[in-house]
SEKOL-617914 format. One record per residue: residue number from 0; y, x, z of N, C-alpha, C in turn. Coordinates in Angstrom, 3 decimals. Example, Ala and Ser with C-alpha at 12.3 -4.5 7.8 and 13.67 -1.06 7.14 Angstrom:
! residues 2
GUDREN   num         nv         nu         nw        cav        cau        caw         cv         cu         cw
GUDREN     0     -5.690     13.190      7.800     -4.500     12.300      7.800     -3.300     13.200      7.800
GUDREN     1     -2.250     12.850      7.080     -1.060     13.670      7.140      0.030     12.900      7.870
! end
This chain:
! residues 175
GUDREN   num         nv         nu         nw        cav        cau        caw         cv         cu         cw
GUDREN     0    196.947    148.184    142.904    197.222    148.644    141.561    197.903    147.523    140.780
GUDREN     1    199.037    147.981    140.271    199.377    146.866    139.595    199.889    147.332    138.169
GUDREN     2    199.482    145.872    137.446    199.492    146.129    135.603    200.188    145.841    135.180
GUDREN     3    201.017    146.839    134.176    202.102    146.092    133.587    201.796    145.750    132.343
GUDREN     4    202.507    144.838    131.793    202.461    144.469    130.387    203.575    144.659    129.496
GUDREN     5    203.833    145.378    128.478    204.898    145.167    127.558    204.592    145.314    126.173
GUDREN     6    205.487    144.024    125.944    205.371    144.099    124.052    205.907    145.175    123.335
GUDREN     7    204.840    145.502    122.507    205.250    146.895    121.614    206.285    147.112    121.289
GUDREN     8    207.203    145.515    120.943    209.066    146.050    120.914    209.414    146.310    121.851
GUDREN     9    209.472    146.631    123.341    210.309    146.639    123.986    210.136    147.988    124.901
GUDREN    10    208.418    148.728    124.329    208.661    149.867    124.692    209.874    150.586    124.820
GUDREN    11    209.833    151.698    125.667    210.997    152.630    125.623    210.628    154.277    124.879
GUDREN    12    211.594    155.195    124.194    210.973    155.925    124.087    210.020    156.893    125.123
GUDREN    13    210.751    156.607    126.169    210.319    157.085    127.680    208.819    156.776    127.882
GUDREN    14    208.387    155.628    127.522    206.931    155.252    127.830    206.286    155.359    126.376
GUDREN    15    206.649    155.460    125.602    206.199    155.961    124.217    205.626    157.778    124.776
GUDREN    16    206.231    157.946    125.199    206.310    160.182    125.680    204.631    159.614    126.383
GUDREN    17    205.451    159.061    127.502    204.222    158.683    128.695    202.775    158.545    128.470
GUDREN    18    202.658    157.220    127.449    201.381    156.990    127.023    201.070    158.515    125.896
GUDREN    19    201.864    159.049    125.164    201.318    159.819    124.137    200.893    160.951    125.451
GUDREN    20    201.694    160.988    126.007    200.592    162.026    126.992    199.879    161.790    127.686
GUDREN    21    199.412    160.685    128.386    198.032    160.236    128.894    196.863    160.240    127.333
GUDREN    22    197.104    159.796    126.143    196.277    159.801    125.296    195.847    161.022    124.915
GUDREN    23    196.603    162.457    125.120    196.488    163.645    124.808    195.706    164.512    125.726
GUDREN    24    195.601    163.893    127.071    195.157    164.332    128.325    193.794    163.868    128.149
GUDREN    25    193.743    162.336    127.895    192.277    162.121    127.837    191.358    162.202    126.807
GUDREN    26    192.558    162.598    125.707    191.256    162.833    124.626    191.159    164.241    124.421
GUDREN    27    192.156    165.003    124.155    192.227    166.460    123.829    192.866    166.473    122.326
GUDREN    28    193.237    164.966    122.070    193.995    165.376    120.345    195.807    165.139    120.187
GUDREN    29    195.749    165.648    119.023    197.297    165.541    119.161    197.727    164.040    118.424
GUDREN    30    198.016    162.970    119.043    198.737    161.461    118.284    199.796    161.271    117.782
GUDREN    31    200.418    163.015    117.202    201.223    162.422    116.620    202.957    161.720    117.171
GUDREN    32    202.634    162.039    118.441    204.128    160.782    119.001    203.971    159.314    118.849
GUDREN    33    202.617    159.064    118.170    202.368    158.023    117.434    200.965    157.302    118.293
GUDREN    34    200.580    155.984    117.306    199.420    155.495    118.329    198.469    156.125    117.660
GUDREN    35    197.179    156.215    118.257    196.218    156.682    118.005    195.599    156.797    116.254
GUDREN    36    195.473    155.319    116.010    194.758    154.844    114.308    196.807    154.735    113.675
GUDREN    37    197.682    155.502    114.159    199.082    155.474    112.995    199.374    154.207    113.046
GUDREN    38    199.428    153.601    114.119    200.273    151.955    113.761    200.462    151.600    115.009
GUDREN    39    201.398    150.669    115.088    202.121    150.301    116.293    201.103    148.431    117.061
GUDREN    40    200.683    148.476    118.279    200.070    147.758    118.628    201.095    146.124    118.969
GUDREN    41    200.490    145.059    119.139    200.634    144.077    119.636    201.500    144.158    121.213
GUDREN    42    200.900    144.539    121.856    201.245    144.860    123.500    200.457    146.356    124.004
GUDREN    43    201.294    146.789    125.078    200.384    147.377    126.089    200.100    147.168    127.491
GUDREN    44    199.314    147.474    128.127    198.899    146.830    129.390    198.564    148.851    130.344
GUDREN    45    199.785    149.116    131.055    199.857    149.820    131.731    199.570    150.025    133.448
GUDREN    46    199.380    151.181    133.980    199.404    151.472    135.443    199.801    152.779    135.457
GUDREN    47    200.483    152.624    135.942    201.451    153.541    136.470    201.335    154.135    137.856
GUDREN    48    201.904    155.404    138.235    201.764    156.460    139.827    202.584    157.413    139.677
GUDREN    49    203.794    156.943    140.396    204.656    157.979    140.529    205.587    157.638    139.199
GUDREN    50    205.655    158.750    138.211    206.194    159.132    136.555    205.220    159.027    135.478
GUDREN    51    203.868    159.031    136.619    202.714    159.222    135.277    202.442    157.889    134.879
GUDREN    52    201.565    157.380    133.131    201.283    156.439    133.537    199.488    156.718    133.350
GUDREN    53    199.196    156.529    134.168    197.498    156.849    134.279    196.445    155.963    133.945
GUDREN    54    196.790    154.934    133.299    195.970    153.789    132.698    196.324    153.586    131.620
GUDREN    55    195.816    152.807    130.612    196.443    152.407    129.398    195.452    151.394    128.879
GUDREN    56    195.867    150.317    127.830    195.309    149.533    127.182    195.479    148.588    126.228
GUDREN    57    196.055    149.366    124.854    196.760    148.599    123.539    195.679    147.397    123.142
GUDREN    58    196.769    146.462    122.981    195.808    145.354    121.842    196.548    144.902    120.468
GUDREN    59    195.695    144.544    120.267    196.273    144.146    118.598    196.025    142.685    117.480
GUDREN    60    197.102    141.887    118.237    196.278    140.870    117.911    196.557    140.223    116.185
GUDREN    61    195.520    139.926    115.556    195.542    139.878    114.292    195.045    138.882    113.740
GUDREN    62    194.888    138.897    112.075    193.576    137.929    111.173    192.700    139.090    110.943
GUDREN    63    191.064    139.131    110.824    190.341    139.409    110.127    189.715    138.641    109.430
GUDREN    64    188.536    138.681    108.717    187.533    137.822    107.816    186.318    138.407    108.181
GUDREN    65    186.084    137.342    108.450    184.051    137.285    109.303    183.877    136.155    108.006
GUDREN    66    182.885    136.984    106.833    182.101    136.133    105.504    183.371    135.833    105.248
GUDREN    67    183.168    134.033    104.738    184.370    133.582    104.034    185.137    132.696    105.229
GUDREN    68    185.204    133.204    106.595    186.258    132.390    107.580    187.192    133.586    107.897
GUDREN    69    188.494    133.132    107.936    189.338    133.698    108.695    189.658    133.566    109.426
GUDREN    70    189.620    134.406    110.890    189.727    134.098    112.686    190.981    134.957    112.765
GUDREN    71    191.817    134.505    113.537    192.413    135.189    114.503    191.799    135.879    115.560
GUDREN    72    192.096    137.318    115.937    191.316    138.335    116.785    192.097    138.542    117.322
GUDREN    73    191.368    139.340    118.850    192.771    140.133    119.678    191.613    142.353    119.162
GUDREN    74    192.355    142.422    118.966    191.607    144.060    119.386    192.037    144.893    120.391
GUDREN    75    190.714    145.698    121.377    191.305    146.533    121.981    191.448    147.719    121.408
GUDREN    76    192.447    148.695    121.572    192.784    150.403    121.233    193.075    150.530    122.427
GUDREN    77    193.099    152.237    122.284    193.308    153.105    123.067    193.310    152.988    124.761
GUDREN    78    191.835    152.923    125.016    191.801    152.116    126.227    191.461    153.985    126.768
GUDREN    79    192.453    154.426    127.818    192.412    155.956    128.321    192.875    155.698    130.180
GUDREN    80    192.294    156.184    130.574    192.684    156.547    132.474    192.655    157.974    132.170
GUDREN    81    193.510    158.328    132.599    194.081    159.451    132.952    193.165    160.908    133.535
GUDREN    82    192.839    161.713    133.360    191.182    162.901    133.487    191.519    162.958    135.137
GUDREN    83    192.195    162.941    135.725    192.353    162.838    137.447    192.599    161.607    138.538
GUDREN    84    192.802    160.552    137.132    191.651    159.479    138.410    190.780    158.568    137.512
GUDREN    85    189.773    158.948    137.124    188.898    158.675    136.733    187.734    158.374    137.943
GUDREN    86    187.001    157.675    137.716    186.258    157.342    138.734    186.443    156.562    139.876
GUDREN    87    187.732    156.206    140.045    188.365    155.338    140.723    189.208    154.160    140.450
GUDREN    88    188.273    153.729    139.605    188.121    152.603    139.197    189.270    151.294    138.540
GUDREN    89    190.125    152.692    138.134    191.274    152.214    137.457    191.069    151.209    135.915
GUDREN    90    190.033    151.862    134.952    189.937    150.691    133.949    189.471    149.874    133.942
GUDREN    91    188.357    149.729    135.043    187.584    148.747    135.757    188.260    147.335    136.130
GUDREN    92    189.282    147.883    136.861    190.380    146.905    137.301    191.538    146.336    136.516
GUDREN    93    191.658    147.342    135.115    192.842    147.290    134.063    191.992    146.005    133.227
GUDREN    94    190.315    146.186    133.099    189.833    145.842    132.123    190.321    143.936    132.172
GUDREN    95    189.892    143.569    133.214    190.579    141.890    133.382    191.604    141.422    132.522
GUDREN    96    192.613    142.422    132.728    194.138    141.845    132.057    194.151    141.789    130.458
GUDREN    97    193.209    142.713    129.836    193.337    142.313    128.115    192.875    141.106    127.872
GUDREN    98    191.213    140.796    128.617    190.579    139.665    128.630    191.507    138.579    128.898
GUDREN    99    192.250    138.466    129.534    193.337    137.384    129.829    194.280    137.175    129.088
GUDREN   100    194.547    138.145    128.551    195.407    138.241    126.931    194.873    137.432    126.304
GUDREN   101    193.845    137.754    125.830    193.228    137.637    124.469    192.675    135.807    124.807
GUDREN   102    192.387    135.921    125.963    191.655    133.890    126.323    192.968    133.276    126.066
GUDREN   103    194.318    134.009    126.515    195.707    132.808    126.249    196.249    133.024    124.904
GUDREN   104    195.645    133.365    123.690    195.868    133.703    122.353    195.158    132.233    121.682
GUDREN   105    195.197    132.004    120.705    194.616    131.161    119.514    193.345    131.951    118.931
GUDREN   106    193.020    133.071    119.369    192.283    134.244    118.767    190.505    133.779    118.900
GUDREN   107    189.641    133.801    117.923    188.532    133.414    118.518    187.349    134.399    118.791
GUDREN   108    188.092    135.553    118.599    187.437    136.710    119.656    187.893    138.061    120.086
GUDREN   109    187.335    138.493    121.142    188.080    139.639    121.215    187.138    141.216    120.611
GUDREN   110    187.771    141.743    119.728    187.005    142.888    119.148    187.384    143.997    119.665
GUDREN   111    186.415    145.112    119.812    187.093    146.714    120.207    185.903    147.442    119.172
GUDREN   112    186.052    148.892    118.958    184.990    150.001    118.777    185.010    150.656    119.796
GUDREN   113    183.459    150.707    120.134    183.168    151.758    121.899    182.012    151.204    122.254
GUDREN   114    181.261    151.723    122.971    179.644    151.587    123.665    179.558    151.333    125.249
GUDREN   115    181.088    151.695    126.044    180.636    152.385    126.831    180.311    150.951    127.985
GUDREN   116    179.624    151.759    129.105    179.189    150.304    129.820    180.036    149.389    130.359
GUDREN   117    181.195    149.891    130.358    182.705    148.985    131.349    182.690    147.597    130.367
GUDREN   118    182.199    147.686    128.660    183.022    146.619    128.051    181.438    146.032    128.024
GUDREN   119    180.410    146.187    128.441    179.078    145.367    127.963    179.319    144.296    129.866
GUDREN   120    179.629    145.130    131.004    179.862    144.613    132.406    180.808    143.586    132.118
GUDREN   121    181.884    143.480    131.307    182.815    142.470    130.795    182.931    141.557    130.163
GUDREN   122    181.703    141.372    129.747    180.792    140.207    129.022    181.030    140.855    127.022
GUDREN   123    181.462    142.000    126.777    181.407    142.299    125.183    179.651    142.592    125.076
GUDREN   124    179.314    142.385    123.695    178.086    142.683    123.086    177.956    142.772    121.646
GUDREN   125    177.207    144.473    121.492    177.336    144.961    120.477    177.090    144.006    119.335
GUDREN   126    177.593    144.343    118.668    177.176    143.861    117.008    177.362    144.939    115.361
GUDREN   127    176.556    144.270    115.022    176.252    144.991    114.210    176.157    144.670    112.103
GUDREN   128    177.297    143.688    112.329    177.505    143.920    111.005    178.658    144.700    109.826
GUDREN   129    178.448    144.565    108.930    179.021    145.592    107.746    179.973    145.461    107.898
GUDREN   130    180.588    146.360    107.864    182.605    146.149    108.122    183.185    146.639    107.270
GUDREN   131    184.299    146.357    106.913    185.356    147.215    105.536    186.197    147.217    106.274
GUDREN   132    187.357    148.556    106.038    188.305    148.933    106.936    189.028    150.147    105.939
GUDREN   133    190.396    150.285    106.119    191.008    151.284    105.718    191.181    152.255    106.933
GUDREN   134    191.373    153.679    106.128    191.371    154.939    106.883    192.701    155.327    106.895
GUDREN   135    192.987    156.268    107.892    194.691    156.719    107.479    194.208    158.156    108.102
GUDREN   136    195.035    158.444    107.425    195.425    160.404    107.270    196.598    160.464    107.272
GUDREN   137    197.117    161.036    108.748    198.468    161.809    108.980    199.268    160.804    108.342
GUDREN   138    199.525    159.331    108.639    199.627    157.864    108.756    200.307    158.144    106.967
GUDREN   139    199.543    158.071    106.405    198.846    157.791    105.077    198.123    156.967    105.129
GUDREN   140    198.011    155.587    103.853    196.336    154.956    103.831    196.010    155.951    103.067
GUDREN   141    194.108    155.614    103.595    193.851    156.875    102.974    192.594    155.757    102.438
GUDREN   142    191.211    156.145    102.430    190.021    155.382    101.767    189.741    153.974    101.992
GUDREN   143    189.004    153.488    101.713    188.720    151.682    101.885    187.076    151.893    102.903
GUDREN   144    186.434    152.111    103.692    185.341    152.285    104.017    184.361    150.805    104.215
GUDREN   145    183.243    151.111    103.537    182.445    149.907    103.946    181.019    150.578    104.555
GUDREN   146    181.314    150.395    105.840    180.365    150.671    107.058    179.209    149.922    107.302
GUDREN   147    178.187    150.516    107.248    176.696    149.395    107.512    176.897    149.613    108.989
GUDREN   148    176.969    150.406    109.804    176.839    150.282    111.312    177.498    150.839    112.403
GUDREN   149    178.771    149.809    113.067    179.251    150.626    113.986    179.435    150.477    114.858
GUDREN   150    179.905    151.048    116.066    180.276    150.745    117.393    180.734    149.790    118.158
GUDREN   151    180.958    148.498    116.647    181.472    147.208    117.421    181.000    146.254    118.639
GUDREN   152    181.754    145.944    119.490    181.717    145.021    120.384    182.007    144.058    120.437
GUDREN   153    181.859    142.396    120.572    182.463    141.547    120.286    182.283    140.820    121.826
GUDREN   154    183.468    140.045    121.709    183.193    138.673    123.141    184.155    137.287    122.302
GUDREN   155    182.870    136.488    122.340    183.564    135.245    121.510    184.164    134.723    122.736
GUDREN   156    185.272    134.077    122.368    186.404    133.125    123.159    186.562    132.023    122.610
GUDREN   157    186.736    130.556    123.295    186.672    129.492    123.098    185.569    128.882    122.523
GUDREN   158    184.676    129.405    122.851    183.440    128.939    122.086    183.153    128.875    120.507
GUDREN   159    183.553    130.049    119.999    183.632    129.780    118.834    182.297    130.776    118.343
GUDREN   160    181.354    130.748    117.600    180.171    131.595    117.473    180.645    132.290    116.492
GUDREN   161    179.852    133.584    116.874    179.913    135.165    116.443    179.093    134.764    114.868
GUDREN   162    178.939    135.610    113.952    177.782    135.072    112.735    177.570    136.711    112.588
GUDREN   163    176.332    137.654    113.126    175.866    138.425    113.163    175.369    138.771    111.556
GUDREN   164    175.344    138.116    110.805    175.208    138.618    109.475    175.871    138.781    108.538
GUDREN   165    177.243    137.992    108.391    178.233    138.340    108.189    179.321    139.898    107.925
GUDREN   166    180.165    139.683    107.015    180.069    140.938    106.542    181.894    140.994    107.298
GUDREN   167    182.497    141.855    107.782    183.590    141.560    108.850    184.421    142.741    108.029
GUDREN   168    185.503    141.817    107.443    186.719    142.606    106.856    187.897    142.408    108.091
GUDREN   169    188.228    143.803    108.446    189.449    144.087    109.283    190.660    143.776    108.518
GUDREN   170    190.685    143.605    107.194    192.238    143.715    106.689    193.223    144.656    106.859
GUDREN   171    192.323    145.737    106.600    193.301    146.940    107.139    192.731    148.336    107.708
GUDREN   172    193.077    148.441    108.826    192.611    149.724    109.561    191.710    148.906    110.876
GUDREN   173    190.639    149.936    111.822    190.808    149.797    112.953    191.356    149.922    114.249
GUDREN   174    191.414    149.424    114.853    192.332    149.299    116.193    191.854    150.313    117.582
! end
C-alpha cells in the first residue's frame, strides 16, 4: 500500500471529485464539492486502487491557544477508508504517515475530534477541556461555541506537556 501525500495547492480537480466521493461513501452526507468543516486543509495523505481513492487523511496545521500559550498544532480531518475495504487495515497503515507529518512540523501537538480505538493504539489520549470554536453553515461562519466536553484527542510532540485544565481556543473552526 502506498501513501501519497499532496499539498492542498496542488490538488487536482480530479482528486478533489475523488476524495469528495470517498467522503460521501463513507459518511452518507453531501460535502458540498467541498471539505468536510467548509475549508480547505494543510495537506492530504491518500491511497489509492485502481481510479478510486480508498483512504484518506486531511491535516491542518495551525495556531491554537491552550490558556494564555499559543502552540502550533497539526489537526487531523476527515480521516475515511472507503465502506469496501474496511477491515483491511487500510487506516491502520495510513495512520503512521500523519504522525510523521505532524513530528517533522514545529507543532507541539497533534489534535483530532474522534474516540475511535485506531487513534488511542497510536499513542492519542482523550482530553477533556473547554474548547471555543466557530461553526459554519453551508460555509457561512455561523455561532462561536464554547464546549465543556468533547471528543478531543491529543498526542503531545516534542515533549511539550498537554495542561488538561486549560481552556483550548481553536481560533476558528474544527478540523
Amino acid at each position: 500500500m502506498q501513501i501519497e501525500r499532496v499539498d492542498e495547492t496542488q490538488l487536482t480537480p480530479s482528486d478533489d471529485a475523488l476524495i469528495n466521493t470517498l467522503l460521501k461513501r463513507s459518511f452518507g452526507e453531501s460535502f458540498g464539492n467541498r471539505s468536510f468543516h467548509q475549508q480547505r486543509h494543510t495537506l492530504r495523505l491518500l491511497v489509492r486502487q485502481d481510479e478510486m481513492v480508498i483512504g484518506h487523511m486531511a491535516l491542518c496545521y495551525r495556531a491554537v491557544r491552550l490558556g494564555d500559550i499559543l502552540h502550533n498544532i497539526m489537526g487531523l480531518a476527515e480521516v475515511a477508508t472507503d465502506p469496501s475495504f474496511r477491515g483491511q487495515g487500510v487506516a491502520s497503515r495510513l495512520m503512521a504517515a500523519p504522525i510523521a507529518e505532524a513530528m517533522a512540523t514545529q507543532a507541539a501537538f497533534f489534535l483530532l475530534f474522534g474516540d475511535q480505538p485506531l487513534y488511542a493504539s497510536s499513542g492519542f489520549r482523550a482530553a477533556y477541556n473547554p474548547i471555543t470554536h466557530v461553526d459554519y453553515d453551508q460555509a457561512r461562519t455561523g455561532v462561536v461555541h464554547h464546549v465543556v466536553r468533547d471528543q478531543l484527542m491529543v498526542l503531545p510532540l516534542h515533549n511539550t506537556p498537554w495542561d488538561d485544565t486549560a481552556t483550548l481556543d481553536l481560533l476558528g473552526h474544527k478540523f
